[in-house]
C-alpha angles and dihedrals in degrees: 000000000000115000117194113183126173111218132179120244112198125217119265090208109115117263088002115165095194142046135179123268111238134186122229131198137213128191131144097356081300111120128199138170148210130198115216125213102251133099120201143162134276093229087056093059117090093202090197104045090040089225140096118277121265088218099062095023126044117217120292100008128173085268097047097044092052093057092046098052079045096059092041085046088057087045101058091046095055092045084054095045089048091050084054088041092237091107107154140135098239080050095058093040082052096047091035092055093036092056097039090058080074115055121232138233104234094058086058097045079050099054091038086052094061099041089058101046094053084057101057092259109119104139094059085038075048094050090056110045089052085045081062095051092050092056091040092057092043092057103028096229141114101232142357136204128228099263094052078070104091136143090254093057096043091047081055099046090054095043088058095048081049090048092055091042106253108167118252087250095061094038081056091050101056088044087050096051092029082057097045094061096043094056093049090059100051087048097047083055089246089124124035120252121270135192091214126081108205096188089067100105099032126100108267108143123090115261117216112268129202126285102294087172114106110211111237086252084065098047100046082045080065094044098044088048084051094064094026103130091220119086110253099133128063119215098265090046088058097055096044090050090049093050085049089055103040087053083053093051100046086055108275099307113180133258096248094046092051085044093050098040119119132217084236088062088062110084137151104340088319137105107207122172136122122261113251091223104053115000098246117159104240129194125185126182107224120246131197091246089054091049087048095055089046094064098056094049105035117147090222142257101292097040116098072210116097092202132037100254104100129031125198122232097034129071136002105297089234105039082057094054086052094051085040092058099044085051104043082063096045097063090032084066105050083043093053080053096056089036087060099234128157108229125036112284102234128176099257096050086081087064091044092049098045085057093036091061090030078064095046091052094059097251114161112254092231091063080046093062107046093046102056075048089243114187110196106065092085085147090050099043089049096047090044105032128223119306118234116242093251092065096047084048098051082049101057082047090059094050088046095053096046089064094048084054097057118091 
């Protein structure tokens, strides 16, 4: 049976402090063994426990991770060299040193990760990582080098989402992600330049989906449901239907950034805060109906959040935010059933339908844009210029006011 230990190998310089972490195999009374690329001190190394200690190192840090995903890669070789009936341990020191002279793409989704993560981003550190398990269970393999990524392989791999009926949409997700990655890697200088782009021929563009907008009618029907006197409503519906509206009526902002928003953003009549997904500086001029909606769904007194989706103190921030979400449409969508509607009420179709009457009420798309804090029309934004806060303001009001004409 294979054994795979890591073990500590102090420095032989004189009065040294630190030494270098090395794995060694075992395998048919045959030993080997591999140094890893990190230094560390005497006092981080837990000799019998074989592992690095808790007190200088949390859980799960860069280090640790990457000994884990080192023991699980020899693994997998020396499943693959049994199953040819070459198993060794010279054979799996050979492989081993052949395939790491490529690096491979896990390692990178891994450092991007946390990179990502220690910037706030976790839903993008999130995408990839699931991008990678996808892959992973495609090829049946624990890890996978640059030039394995070639338009052959990527016009299989969609082929075979298509095969198991994953919508255009999702296919387009993983490429985009998939491509992301990639692209970082070549640009941080992990994976050597190439003239090819082996992504040309894949889906990567967004298919139409189906009508996300709810109608004023629609909107005044939840309002209306909100201050009805009979109780058709229970407590947490309330609240869900109040953060829904309150997301309408601040033009459209999005679930992650009203769940991450903070009492000290609110200053002075203003809301003020970054968007999670792309960084962008906001700035929204309060409303009675928005005041309204805060009220309902305040995350109390003692909470820094303004609404009840994450408590400090408890759970992981982000784990919360992803609870909080599943949550928030499951009871939109009881509550799009008692309200009568005709499609399922979800989170983002505030953000559809404030854009969708903005539209109807004859508000340039341009003012549109910029207020829903859209990134991605750089062209638009250059050849316009940037809109001054009044007009977005006068914008949200007449939106607003739209709404309170309906019924």
């Amino acid at each position: 049976m294979l054994s795979i230990e890591i073990h500590f190998r102090a420095s032989r310089r004189r009065g040294a402090d630190y030494g270098k972490l090395f794995i060694r195999l075992i395998y048919a009374r045959k030993t080997g063994s591999l140094t890893l690329p990190y230094v560390i001190r005497k006092t981080d190394w837990d000799k019998l426990s074989a592992r690095l200690h808790s007190s200088s190192f949390t859980p799960l840090t860069k280090e640790e991770r990457f000994l884990v995903h080192e023991k699980n890669f020899l693994f997998s070789i020396a499943g693959e060299l049994r199953d040819k009936g070459l198993l060794s341990v010279p054979a799996i020191l050979a492989v081993y040193r052949m395939r790491k002279k490529k690096k491979g793409l896990g390692l990178l989704v891994e450092e991007l990760s946390d990179d990502l993560i220690s910037r706030g981003k976790e839903r993008t550190a999130r995408a990839y990582r699931t991008t990678w398990r996808m892959l992973q269970a495609y090829l049946g393999r624990e890890e996978i080098c640059v030039e394995d990524i070639t338009p052959e392989l990527l016009s299989a791999y969609e082929a075979y989402m298509r095969s198991v009926r994953k919508s255009l949409n999702t296919i387009s997700f993983y490429m985009r992600n998939l491509r992301a990655i990639y692209n970082k890697g070549i640009k941080c200088g992990y994976f050597p330049f190439r003239e090819d782009n082996p992504f040309r021929s894949v889906y990567t563009k967004v298919a139409p989906t189906r009508k996300r907008a709810l109608s004023k009618e629609e909107l005044r029907r939840l309002e209306n449901l909100l201050d009805d006197p009979a109780p058709v409503l229970d407590k947490e519906e309330k609240r869900a239907l109040s953060l829904f509206l309150f997301s309408f009526h601040s033009r459209g902002m999005c679930f992650v950034d009203l769940a991450y928003l903070r009492k000290e953003d609110i200053k002075d009549n203003m809301i003020r805060y970054y968007r999670k997904k792309t960084g962008q500086y906001m700035e929204i001029r309060l409303t009675a109906p928005m005041r309204k909606y805060m009220k309902y769904a305040s995350g109390g007194c003692l909470s820094p959040y303004q609404f009840f989706v994450l408590t400090p103190g408890h759970r992981l921030i982000y784990t919360q935010y992803c609870t909080g979400l599943r949550r928030q449409n499951r009871l939109l969508k009881e509550i799009g059933r008692k309200a009568g509607l005709t499609q399922p009420l979800t989170t983002h179709m505030a953000r559809h339908s404030w854009a969708t009457v903005a539209k109807m009420e004859q508000i340039p798309v341009e003012i549109i844009s910029e207020a829903l804090g859209h990134s991605r029309l750089d062209t638009t934004y250059r050849y316009l210029g940037s809109f001054g806060e009044t007009v977005l303001d006068k914008a949200n009001r007449k939106v607003t006011r739209a709404i309170r004409a309906v019924g």
